[in-house]
Structure formats: C-alpha cells, structure tokens
BATOR-308920 format. One line per field, with one value per residue: residue number from 0; x negated, y, z of N, C-alpha, C in turn; residue in three letters. Coordinates in steps of 0.2 Angstrom, whole numbers. Last residue first. Layout:
N
zadren: (NUM_...) $
n_xx: (X_...) $
n_yy: (Y_...) $
n_zz: (Z_...) $
ca_xx: (X_...) $
ca_yy: (Y_...) $
ca_zz: (Z_...) $
c_xx: (X_...) $
c_yy: (Y_...) $
c_zz: (Z_...) $
roti: (ALA_...) $
END
This chain:
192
zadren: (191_190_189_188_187_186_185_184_183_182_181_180_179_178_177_176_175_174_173_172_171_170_169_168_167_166_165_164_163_162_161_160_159_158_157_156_155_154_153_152_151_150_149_148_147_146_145_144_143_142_141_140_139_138_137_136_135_134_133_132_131_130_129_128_127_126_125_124_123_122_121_120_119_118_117_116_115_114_113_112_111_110_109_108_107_106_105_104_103_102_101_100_99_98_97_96_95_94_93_92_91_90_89_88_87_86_85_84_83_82_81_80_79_78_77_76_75_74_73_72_71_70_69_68_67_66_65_64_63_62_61_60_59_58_57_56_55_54_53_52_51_50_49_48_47_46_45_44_43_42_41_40_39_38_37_36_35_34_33_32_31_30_29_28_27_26_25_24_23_22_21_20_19_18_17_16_15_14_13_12_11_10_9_8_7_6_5_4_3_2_1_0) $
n_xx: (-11_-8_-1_9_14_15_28_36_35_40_56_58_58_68_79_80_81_92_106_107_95_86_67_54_50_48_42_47_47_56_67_65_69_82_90_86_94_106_111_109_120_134_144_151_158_163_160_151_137_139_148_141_134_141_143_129_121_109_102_95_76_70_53_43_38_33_41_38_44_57_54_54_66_74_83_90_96_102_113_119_123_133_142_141_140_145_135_125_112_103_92_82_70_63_53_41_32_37_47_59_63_69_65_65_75_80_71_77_87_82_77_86_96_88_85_100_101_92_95_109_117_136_146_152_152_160_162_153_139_122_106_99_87_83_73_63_65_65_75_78_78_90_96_95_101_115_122_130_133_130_116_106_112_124_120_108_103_89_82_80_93_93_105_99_103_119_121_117_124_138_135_132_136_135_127_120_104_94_83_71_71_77_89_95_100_114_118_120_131_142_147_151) $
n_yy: (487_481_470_478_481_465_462_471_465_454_456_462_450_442_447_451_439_433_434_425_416_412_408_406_411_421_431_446_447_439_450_462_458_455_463_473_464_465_477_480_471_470_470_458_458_475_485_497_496_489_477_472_463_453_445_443_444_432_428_415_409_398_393_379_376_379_387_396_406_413_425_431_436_448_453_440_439_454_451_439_450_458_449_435_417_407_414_423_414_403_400_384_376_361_345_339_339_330_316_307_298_300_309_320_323_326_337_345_351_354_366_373_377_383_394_401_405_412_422_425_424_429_435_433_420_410_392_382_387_382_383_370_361_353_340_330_312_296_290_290_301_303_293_297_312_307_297_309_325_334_338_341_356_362_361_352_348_338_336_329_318_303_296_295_308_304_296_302_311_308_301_311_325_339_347_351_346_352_346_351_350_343_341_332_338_343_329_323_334_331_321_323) $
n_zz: (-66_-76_-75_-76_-90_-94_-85_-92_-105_-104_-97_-110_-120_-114_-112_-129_-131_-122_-114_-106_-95_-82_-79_-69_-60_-49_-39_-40_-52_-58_-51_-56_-70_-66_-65_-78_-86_-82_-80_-95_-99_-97_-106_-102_-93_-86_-72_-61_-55_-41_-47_-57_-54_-49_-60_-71_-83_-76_-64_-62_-57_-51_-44_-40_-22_-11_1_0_-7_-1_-4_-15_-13_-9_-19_-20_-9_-11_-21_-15_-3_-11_-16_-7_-11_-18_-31_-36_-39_-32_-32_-34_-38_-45_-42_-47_-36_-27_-34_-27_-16_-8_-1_-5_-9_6_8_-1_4_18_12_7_16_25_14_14_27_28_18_24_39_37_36_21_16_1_-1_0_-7_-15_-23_-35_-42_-54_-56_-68_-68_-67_-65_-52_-49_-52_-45_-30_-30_-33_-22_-17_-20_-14_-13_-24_-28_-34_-45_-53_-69_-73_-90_-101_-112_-117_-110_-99_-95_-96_-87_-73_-73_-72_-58_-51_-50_-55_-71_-85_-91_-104_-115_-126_-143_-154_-161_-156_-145_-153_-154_-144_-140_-147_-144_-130) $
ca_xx: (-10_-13_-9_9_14_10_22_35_34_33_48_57_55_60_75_81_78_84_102_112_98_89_71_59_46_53_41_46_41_50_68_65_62_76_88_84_87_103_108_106_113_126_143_147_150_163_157_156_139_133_149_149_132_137_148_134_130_112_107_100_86_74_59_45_41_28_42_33_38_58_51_47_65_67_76_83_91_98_106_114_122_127_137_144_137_146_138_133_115_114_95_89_74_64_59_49_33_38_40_59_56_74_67_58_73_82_71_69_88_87_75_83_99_89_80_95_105_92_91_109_111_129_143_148_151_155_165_158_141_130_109_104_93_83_78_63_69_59_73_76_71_88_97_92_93_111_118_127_135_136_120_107_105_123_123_111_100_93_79_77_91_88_104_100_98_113_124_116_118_135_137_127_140_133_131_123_113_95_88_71_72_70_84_90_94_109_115_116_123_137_144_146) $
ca_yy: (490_490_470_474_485_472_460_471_473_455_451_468_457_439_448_456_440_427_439_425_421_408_415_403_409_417_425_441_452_438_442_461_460_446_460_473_464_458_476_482_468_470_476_459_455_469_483_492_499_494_479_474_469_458_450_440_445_436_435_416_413_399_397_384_373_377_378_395_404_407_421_428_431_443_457_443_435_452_455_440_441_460_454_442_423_405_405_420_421_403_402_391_379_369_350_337_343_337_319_314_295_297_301_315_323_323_331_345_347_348_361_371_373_379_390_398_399_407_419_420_429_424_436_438_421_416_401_381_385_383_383_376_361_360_344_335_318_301_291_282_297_307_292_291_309_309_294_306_318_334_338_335_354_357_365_351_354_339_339_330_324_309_299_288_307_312_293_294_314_309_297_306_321_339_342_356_346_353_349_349_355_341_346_331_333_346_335_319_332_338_322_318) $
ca_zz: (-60_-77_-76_-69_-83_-98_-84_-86_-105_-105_-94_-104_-121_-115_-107_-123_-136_-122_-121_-110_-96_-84_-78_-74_-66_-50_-38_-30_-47_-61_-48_-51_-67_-66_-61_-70_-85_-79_-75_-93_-102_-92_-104_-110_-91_-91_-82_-63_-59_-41_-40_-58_-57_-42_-56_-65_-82_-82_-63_-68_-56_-55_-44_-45_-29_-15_-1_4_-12_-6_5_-11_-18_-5_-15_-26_-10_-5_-21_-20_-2_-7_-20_-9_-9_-13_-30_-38_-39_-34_-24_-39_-32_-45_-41_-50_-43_-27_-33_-32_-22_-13_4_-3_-14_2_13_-3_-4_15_17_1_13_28_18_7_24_32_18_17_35_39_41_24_22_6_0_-2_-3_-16_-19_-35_-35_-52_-56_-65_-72_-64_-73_-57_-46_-54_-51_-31_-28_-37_-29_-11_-24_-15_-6_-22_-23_-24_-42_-49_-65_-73_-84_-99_-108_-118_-119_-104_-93_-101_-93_-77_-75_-80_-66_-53_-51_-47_-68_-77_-90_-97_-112_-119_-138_-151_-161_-161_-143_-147_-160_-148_-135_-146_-150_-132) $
c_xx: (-18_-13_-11_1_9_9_13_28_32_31_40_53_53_55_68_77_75_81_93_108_102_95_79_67_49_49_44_46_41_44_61_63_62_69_83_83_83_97_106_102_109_122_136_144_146_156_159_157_147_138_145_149_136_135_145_137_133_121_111_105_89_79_62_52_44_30_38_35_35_51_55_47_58_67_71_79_88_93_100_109_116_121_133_140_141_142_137_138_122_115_101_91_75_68_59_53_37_39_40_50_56_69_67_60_68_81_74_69_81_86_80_77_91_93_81_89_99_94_90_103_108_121_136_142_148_156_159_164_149_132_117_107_93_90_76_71_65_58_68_75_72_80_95_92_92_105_114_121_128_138_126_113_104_118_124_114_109_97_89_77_85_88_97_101_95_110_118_113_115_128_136_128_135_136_132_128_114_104_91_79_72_69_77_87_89_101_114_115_117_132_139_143) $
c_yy: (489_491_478_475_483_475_463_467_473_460_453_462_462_446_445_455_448_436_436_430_421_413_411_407_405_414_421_434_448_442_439_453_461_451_454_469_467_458_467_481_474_468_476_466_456_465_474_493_495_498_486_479_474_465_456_448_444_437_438_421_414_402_400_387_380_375_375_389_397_402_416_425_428_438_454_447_438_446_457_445_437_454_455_443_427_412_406_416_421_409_403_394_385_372_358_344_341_341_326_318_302_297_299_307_317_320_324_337_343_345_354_364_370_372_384_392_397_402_414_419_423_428_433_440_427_418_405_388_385_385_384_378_368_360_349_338_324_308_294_283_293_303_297_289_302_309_298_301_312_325_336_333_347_352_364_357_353_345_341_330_324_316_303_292_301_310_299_296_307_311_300_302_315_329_343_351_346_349_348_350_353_346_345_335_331_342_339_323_328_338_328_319) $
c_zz: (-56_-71_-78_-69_-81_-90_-88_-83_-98_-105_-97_-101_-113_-118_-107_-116_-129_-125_-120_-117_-103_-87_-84_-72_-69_-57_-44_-34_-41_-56_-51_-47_-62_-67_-59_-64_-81_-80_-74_-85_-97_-92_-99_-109_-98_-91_-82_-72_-63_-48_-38_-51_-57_-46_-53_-62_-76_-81_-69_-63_-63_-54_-49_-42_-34_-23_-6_3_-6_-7_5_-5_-14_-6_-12_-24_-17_-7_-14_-24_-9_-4_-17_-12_-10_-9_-22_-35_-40_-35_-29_-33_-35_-41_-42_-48_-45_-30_-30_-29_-28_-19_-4_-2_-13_-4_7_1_-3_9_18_6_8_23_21_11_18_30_23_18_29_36_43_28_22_12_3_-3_-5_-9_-19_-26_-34_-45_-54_-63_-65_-68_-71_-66_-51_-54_-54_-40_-30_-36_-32_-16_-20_-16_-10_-15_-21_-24_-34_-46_-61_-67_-81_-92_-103_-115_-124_-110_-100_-99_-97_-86_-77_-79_-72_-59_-55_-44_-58_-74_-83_-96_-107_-118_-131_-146_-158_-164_-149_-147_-156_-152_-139_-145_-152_-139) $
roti: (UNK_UNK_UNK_UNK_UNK_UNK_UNK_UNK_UNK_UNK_UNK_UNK_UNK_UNK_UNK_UNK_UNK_UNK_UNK_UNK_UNK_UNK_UNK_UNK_UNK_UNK_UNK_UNK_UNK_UNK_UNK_UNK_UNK_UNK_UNK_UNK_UNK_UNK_UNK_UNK_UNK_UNK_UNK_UNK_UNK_UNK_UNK_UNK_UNK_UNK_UNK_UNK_UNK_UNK_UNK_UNK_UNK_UNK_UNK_UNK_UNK_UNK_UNK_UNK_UNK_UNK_UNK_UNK_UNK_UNK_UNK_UNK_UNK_UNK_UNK_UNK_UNK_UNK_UNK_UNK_UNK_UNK_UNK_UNK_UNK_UNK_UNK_UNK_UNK_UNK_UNK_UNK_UNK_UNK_UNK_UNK_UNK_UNK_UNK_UNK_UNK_UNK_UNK_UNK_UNK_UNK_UNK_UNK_UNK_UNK_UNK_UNK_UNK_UNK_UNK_UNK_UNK_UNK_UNK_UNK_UNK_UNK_UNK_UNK_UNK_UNK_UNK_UNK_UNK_UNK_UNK_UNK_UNK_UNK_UNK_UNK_UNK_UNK_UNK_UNK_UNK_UNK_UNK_UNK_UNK_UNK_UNK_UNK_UNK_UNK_UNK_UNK_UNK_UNK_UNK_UNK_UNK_UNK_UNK_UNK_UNK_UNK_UNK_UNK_UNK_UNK_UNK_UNK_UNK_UNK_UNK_UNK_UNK_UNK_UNK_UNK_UNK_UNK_UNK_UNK_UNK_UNK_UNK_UNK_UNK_UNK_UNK_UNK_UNK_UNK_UNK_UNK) $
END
C-alpha cells in the first residue's frame, strides 16, 4: 500500500495486475488507472461490475488453467475474448475501455504462444487494441535456450513481430531497447 501512494505521485497512469475485484476496488479508489485482468473478467464474477463503476479502461488477458497441446489456441483465444467482451457489455464496460492480451505464456506451450504472435492479426477483428508482453518469456528458451536475463534478443523479435500483426501496446522489461527496435522497425515499414 505504501508503495502504490508513492507510485501514483509520480503522476504516471498506473496499471494493477489483479483477477480479484476487491483489490481492483480498493487501487481503482487510490487512483489507479487502468486495470489489467489475467482471466479476462472470467474469474472473479464482481470484476466487470467494479471495473464499469469506476468507468477504468481494462485489459482482459487471455488464461487457461494448464495447456492443452491438443487444442487449436486461436479458437480458444477467440472464443475466450468473445466472452470477456460479452461480459464487459452486460456489465456497462464501454468498448473502448477494453484491451485484449492473448497471455504469451499463460496456460499455452511454447508453440501455443508462438503461434498466437504468428497470427496476432486475426485477434484485429474484435476492434479493441492489442497487448502483448513476450518480454523474457520461457518459449524463447525453448528455439534458443537462455536464462530469462539472457532474451533481450528474442523478446525484441518477438514484439516486432507481435507490433507487425497488429498489437499497439507492447508490454516489456528493457523499455529503452524495445522502444528503439519498434521504431527502427516501424522507420523500415514506411520505406516499404
């Protein structure tokens, strides 16, 4: 708690990683901004309704509760962000309020997450901004294995990838690094 009030007075927007409506309550009441849901509004049955009553922009994260191989993750991704979205609507969250996170990491295989960044784009058609955070994740480990302090290299591959299908909010541990390649990559883009 004493951290967040000195966080805040910085004046910087701030985000809290919750899945549990009481404390997005209570940070919401402090000044927090924006609040970012790892279960999409699915988890905690209050949060849609105490997200709307502050009229906070969320970010609904896709989850599951273990990986599945055998399934095809963009279905899943689709099927879950049509729900969180159902649920946003009932529950008075504007449209533009919402961000959609496919979970690099979360409840996917490696391949599972590099699949949804491959076809990030076919995320676009829900009409809400797109948030990935690939920085240091495992799956990098898995193509070149490394320590997660060792993947500067493939988490800035990943988000030029994940800023090329679509994502516009990019969620990273080396800011200075991936805010450099995003605009060398975007320079690129416009020569094309």
């Amino acid at each position: 708690q004493p951290v967040l009030a000195q966080v805040l007075a910085l004046g910087t927007p701030v985000s809290i990683d919750t899945m549990k409506a009481r404390v997005a309550d209570w940070a919401l009441g402090q000044g927090v901004a924006i609040v970012n849901d790892v279960w999409g509004l699915q988890r905690d049955p209050d949060m849609a309704r105490v997200v709307a009553a502050h009229g906070a922009p969320v970010i609904a994260m896709h989850n599951r509760d273990s990986a599945d191989p055998a399934i095809d993750i963009m279905a899943d991704l689709a099927a879950f962000f049509a729900r969180s979205l159902d649920i946003a609507a009932r529950a008075g969250i504007p449209a533009a309020h919402m961000v959609l996170d496919p979970g690099i990491g979360f409840g996917k295989t490696a391949e599972q997450s590099m699949i949804a960044l491959a076809r990030l784009d076919e995320l676009r058609k829900f009409g809400c901004p797109l948030l990935v955070g690939a920085s240091r994740k495992r799956f990098i480990s898995t193509v070149t294995p490394s320590e997660p302090q060792q993947r500067l290299g493939g988490s800035l591959a990943a988000h030029l990838i994940a800023a090329q299908g679509g994502a516009q909010i990019i969620r990273a541990h080396d800011v200075a690094e991936t805010v450099q390649a995003l605009r060398i990559g975007a320079a690129i883009e416009d020569k094309r």
